[in-house]
N, CA, C and O atoms as a CHARMM CRD file, in Angstrom:
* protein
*
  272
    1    1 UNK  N    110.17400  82.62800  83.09200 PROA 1      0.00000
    2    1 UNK  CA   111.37700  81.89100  82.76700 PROA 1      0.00000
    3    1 UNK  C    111.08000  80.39800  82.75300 PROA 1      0.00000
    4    1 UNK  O    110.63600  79.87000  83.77300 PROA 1      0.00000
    5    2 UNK  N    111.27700  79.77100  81.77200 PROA 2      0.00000
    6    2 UNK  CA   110.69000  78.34500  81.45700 PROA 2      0.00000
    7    2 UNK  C    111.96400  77.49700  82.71700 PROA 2      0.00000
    8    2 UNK  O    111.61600  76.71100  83.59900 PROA 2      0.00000
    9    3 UNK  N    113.29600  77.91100  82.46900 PROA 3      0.00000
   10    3 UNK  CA   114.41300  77.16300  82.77700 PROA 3      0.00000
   11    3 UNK  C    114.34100  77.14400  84.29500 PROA 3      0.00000
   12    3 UNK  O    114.86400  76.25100  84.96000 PROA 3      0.00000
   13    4 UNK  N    113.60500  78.26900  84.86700 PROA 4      0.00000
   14    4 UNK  CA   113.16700  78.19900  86.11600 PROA 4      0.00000
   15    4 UNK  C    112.10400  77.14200  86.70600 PROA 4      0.00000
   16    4 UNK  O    112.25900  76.30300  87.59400 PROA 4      0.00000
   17    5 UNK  N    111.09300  77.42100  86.00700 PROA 5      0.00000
   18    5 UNK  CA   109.58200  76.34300  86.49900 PROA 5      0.00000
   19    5 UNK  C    110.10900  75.26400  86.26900 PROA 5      0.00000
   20    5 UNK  O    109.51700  74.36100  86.86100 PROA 5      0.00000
   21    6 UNK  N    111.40600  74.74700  85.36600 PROA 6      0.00000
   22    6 UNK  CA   111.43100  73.31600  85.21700 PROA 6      0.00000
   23    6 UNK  C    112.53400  72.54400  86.21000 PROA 6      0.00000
   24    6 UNK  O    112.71300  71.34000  86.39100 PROA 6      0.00000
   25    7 UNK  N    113.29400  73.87200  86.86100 PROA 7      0.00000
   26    7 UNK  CA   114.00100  73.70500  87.28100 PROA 7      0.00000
   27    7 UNK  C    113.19300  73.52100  89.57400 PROA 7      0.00000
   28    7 UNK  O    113.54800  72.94900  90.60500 PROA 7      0.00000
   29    8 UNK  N    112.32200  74.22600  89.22400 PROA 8      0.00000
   30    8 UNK  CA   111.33800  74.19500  90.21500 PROA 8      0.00000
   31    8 UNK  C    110.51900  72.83100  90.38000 PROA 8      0.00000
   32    8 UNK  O    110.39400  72.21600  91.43900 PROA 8      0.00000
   33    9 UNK  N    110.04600  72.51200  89.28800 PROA 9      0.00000
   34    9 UNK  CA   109.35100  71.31900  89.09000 PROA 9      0.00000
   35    9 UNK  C    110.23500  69.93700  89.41400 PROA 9      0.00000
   36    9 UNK  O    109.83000  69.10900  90.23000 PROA 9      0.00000
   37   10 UNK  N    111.65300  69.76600  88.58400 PROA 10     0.00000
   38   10 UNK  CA   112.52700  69.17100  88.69900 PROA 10     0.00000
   39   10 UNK  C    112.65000  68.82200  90.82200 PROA 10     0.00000
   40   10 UNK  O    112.75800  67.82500  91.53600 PROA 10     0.00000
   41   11 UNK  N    112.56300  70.07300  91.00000 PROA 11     0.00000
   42   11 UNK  CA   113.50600  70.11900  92.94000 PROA 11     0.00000
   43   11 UNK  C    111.93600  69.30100  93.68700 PROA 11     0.00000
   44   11 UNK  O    111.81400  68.98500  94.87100 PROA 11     0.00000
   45   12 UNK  N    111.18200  69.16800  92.89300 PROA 12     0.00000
   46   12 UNK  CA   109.11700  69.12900  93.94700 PROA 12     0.00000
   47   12 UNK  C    109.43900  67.63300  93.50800 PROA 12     0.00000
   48   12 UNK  O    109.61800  66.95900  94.52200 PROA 12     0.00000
   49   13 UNK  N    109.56000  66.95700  92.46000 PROA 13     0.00000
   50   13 UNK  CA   109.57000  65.61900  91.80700 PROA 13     0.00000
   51   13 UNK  C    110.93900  64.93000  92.64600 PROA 13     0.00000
   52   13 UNK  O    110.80100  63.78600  93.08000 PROA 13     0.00000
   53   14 UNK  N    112.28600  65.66700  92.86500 PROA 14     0.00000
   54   14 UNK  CA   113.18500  64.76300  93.64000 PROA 14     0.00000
   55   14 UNK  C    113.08000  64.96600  95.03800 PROA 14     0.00000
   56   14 UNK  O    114.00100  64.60500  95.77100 PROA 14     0.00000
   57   15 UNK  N    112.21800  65.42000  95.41700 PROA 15     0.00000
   58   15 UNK  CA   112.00000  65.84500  97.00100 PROA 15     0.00000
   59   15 UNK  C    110.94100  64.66900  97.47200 PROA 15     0.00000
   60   15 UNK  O    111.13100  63.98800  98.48000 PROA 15     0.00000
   61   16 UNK  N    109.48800  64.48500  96.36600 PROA 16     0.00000
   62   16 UNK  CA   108.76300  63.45400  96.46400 PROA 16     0.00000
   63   16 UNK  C    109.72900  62.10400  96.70200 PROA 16     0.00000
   64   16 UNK  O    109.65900  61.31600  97.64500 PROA 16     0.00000
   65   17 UNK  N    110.50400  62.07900  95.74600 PROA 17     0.00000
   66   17 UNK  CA   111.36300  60.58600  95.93400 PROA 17     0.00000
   67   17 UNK  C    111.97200  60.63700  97.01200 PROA 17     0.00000
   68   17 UNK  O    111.73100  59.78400  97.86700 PROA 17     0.00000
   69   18 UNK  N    112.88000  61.61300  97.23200 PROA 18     0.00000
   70   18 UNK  CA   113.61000  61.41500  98.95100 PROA 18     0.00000
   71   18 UNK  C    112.37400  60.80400  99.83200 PROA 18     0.00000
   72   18 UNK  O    112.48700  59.68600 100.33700 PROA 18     0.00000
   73   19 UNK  N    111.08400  61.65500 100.00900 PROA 19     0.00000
   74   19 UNK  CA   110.32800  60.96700 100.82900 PROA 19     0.00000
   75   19 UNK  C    109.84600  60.18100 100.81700 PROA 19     0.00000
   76   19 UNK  O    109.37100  59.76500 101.87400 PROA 19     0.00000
   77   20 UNK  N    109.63700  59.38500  99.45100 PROA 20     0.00000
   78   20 UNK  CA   108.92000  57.97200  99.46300 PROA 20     0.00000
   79   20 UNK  C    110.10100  57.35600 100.02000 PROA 20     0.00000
   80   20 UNK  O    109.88300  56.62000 100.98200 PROA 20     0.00000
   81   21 UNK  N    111.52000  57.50300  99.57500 PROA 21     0.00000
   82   21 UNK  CA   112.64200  56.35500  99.85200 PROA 21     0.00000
   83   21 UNK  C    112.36500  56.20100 101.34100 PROA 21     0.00000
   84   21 UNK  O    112.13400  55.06800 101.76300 PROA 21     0.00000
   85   22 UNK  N    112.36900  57.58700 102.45500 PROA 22     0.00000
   86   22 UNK  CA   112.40200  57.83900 103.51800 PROA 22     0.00000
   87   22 UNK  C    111.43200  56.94000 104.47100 PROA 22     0.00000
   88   22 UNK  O    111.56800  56.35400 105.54500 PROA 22     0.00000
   89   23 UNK  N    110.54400  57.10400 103.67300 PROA 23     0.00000
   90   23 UNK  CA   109.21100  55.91800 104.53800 PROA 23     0.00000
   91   23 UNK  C    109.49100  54.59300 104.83300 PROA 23     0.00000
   92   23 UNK  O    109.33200  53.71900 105.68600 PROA 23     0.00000
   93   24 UNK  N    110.06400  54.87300 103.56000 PROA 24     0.00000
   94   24 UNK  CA   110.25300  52.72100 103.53600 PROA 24     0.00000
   95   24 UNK  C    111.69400  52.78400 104.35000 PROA 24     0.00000
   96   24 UNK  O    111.70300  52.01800 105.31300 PROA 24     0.00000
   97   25 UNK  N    112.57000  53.32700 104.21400 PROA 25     0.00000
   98   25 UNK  CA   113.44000  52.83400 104.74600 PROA 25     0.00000
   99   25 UNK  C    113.05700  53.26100 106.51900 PROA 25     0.00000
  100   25 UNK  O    113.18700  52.39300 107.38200 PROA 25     0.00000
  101   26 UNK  N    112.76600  54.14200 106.73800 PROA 26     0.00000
  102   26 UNK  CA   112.08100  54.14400 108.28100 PROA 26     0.00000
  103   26 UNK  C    111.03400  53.01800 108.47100 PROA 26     0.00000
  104   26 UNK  O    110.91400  52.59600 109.62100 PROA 26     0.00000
  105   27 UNK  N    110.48900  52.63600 107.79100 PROA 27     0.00000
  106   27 UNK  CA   109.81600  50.75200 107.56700 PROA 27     0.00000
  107   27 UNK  C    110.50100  49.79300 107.93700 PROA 27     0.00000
  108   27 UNK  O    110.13100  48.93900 108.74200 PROA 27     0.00000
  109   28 UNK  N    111.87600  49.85800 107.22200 PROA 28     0.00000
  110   28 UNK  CA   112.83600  49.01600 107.68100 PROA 28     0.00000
  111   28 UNK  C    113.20800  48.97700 109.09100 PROA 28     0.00000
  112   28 UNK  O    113.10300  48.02600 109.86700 PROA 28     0.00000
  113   29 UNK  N    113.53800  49.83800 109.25000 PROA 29     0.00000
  114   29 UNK  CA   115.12600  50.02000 110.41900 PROA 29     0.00000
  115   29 UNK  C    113.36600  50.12400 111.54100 PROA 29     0.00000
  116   29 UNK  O    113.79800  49.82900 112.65500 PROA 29     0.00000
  117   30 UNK  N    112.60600  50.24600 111.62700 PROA 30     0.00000
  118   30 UNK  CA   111.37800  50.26600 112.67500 PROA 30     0.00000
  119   30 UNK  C    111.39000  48.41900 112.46600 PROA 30     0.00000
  120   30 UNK  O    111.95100  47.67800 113.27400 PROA 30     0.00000
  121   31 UNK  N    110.78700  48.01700 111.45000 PROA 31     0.00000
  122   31 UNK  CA   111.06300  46.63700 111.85000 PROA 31     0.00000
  123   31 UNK  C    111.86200  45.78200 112.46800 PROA 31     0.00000
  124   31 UNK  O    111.54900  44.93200 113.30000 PROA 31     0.00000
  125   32 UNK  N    113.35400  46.14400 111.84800 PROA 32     0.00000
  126   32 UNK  CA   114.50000  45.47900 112.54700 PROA 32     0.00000
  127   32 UNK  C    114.98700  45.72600 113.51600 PROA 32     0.00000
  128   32 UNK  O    115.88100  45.07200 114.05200 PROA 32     0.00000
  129   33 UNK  N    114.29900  47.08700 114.06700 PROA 33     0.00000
  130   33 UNK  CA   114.78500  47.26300 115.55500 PROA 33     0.00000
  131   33 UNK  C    113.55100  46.28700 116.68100 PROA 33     0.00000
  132   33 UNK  O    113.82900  45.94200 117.83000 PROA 33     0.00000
  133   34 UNK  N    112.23300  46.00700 115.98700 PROA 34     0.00000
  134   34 UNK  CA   111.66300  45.40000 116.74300 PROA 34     0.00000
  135   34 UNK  C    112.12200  44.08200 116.78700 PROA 34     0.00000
  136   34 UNK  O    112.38500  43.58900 117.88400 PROA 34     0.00000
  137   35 UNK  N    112.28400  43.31400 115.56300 PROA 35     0.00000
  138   35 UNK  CA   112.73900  42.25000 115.77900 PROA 35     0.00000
  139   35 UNK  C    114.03600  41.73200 116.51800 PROA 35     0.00000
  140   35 UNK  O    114.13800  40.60100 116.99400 PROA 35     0.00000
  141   36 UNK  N    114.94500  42.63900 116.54900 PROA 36     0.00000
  142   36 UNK  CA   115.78500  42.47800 117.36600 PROA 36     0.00000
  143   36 UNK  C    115.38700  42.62500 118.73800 PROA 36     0.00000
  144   36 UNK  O    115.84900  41.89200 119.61200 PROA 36     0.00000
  145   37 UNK  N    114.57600  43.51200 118.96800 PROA 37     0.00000
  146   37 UNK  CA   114.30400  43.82000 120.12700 PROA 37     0.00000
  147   37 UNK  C    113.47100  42.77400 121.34700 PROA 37     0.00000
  148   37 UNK  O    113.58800  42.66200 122.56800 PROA 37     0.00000
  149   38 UNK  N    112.64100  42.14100 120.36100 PROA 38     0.00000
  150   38 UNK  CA   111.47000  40.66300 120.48600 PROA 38     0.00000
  151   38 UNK  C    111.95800  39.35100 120.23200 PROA 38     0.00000
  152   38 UNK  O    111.35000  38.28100 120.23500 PROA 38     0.00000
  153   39 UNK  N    113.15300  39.60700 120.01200 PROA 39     0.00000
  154   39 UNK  CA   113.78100  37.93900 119.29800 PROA 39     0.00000
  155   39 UNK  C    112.71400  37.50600 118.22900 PROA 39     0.00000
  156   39 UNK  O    112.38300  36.32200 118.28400 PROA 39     0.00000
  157   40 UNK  N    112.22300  38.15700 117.42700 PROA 40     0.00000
  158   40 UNK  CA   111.13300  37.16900 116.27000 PROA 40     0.00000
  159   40 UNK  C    112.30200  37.14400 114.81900 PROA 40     0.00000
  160   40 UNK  O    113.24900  37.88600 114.55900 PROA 40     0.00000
  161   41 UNK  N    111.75400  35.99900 114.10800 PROA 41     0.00000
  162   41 UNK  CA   112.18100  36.30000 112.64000 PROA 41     0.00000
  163   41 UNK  C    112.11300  37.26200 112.15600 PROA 41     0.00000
  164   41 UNK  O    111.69800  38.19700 112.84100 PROA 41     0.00000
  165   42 UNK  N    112.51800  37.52600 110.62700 PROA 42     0.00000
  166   42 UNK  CA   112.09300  38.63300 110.33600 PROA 42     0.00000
  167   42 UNK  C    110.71100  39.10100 109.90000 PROA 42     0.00000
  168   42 UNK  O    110.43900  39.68400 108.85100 PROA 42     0.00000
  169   43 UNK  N    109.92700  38.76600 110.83000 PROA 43     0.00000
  170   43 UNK  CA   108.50600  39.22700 110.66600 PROA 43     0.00000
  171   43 UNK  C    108.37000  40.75400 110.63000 PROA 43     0.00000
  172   43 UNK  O    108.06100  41.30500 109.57400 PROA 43     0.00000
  173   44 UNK  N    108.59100  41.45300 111.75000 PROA 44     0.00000
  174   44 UNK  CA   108.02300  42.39300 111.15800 PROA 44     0.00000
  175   44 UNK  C    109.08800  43.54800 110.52700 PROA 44     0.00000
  176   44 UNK  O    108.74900  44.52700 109.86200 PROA 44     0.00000
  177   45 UNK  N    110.19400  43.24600 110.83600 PROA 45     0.00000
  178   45 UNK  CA   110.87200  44.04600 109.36700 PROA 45     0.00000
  179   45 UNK  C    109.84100  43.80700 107.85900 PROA 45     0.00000
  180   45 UNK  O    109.60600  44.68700 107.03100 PROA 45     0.00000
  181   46 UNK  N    109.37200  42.45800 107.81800 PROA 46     0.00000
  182   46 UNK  CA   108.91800  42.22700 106.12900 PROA 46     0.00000
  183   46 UNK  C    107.74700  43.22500 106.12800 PROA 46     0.00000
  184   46 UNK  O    107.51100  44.01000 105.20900 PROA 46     0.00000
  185   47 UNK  N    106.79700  43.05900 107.65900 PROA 47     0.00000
  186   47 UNK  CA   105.53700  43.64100 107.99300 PROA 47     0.00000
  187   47 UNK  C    105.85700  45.63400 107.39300 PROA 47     0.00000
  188   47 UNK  O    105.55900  46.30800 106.40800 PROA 47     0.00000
  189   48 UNK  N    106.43900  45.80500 108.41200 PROA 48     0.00000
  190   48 UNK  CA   106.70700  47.09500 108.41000 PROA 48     0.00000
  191   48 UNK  C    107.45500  47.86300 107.11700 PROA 48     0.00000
  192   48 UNK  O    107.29200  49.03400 106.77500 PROA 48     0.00000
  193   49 UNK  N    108.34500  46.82600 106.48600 PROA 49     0.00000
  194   49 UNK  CA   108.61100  47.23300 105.12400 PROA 49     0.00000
  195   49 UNK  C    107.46800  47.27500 104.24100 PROA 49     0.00000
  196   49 UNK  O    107.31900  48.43200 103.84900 PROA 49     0.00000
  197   50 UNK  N    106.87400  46.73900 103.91700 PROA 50     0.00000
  198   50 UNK  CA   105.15500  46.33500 102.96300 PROA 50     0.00000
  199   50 UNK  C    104.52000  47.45600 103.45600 PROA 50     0.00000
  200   50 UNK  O    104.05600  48.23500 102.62400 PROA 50     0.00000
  201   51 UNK  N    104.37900  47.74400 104.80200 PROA 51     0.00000
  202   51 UNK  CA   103.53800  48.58900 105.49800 PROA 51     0.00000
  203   51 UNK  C    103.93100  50.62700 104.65200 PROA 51     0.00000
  204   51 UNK  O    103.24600  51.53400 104.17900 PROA 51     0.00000
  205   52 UNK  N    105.06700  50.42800 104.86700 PROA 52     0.00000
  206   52 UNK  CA   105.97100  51.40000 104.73800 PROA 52     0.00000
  207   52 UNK  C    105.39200  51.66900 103.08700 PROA 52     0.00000
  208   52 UNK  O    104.38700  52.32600 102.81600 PROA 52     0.00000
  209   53 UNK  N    106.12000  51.11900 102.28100 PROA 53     0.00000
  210   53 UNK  CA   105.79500  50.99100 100.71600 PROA 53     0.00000
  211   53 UNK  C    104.33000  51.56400 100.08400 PROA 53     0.00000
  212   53 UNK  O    104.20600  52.25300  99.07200 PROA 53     0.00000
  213   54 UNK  N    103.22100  51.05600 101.01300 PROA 54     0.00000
  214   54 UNK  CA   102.10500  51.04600 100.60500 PROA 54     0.00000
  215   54 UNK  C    101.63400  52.49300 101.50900 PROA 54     0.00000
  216   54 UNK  O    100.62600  53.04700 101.07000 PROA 54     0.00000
  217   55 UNK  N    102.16600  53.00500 102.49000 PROA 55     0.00000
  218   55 UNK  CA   102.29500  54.69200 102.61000 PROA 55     0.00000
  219   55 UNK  C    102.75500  55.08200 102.26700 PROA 55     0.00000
  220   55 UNK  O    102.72400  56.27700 102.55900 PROA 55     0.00000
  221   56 UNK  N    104.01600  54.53800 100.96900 PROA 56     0.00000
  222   56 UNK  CA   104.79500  55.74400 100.74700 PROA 56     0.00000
  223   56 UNK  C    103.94000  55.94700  99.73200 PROA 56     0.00000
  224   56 UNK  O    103.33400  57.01800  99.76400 PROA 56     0.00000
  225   57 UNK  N    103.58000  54.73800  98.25600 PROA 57     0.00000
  226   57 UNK  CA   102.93300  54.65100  97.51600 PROA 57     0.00000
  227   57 UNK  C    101.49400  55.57300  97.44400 PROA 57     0.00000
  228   57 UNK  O    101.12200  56.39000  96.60100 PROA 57     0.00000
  229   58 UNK  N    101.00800  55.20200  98.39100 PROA 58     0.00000
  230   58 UNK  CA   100.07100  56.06400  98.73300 PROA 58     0.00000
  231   58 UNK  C    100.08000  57.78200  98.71800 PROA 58     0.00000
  232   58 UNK  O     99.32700  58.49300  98.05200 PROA 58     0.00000
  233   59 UNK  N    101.19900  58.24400  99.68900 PROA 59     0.00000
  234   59 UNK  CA   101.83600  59.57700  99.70900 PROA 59     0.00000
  235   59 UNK  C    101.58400  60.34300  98.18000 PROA 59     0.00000
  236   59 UNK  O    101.14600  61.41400  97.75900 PROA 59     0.00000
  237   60 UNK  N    102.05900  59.28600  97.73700 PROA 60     0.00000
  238   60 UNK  CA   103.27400  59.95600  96.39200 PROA 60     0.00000
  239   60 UNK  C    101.91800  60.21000  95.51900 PROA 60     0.00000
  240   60 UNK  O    101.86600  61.33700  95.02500 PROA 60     0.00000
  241   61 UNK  N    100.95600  59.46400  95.28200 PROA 61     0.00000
  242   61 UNK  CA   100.12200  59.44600  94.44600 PROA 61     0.00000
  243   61 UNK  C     99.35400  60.85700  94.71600 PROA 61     0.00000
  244   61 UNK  O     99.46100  61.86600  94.01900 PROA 61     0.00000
  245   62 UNK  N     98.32100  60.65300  96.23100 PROA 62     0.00000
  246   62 UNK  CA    98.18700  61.52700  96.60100 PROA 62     0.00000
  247   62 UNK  C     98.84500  63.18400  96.71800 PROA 62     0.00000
  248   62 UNK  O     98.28600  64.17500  97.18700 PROA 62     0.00000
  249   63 UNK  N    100.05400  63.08200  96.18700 PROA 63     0.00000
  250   63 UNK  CA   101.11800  64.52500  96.33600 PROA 63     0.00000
  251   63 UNK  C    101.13200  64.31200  94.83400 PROA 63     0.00000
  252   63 UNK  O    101.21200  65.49300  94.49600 PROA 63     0.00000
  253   64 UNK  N    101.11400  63.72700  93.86100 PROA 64     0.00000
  254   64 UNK  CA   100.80100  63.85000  92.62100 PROA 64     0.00000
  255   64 UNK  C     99.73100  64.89400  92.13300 PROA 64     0.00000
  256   64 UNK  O     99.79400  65.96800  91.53300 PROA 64     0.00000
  257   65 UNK  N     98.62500  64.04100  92.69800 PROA 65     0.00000
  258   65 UNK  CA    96.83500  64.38400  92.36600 PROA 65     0.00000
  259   65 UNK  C     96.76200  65.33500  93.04300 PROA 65     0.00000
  260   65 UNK  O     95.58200  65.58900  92.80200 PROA 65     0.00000
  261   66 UNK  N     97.00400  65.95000  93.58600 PROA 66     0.00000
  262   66 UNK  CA    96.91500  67.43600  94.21300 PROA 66     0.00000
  263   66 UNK  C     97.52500  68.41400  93.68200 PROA 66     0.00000
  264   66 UNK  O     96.93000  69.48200  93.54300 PROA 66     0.00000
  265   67 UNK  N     98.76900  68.27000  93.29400 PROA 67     0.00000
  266   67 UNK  CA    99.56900  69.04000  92.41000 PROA 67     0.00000
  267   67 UNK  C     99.01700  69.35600  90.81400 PROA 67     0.00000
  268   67 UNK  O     99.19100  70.45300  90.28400 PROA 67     0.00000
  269   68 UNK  N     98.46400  68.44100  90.27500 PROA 68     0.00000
  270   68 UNK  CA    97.92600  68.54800  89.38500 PROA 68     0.00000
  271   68 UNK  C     97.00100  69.53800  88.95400 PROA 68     0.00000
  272   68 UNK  O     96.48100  69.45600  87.84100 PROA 68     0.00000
C-alpha cells in the first residue's frame, strides 16, 4: 500500500522535527534556569541554545543517513 509507507514515512519525518525542536528548546529553558540560578547575563541560555542546535542538527542528520 503506497498510501501507507507514505503515510509511515510522513509520522518518522514529523517525529524527527518534534525532536530536533525538543533539544533546543531543552537548550533553552537549561540555560535560563542556570542563569537565573547564577545571576549571569544571558550567557549561557545563548551557550546552551547554540549548544542545543548543533545536537539537534547533528541528531537529525545522523537519523537521516541511517535511514537511508
Amino acid at each position: 500500500m503506497p498510501a501507507k509507507d507514505s503515510l509511515i514515512a510522513g509520522a518518522r519525518y514529523m517525529a524527527l522535527g518534534f525532536e530536533f525542536a525538543g533539544i533546543v528548546v531543552a537548550g533553552v529553558i537549561a540555560g535560563y534556569y542556570l542563569d537565573r540560578r547564577l545571576g549571569t547575563p544571558p550567557l549561557f541560555t545563548i551557550f546552551l541554545t547554540l549548544g542545543g542546535m548543533f545536537g539537534a542538527l547533528r541528531r537529525l542528520l545522523w537519523s537521516l543517513k541511517t535511514r537511508s
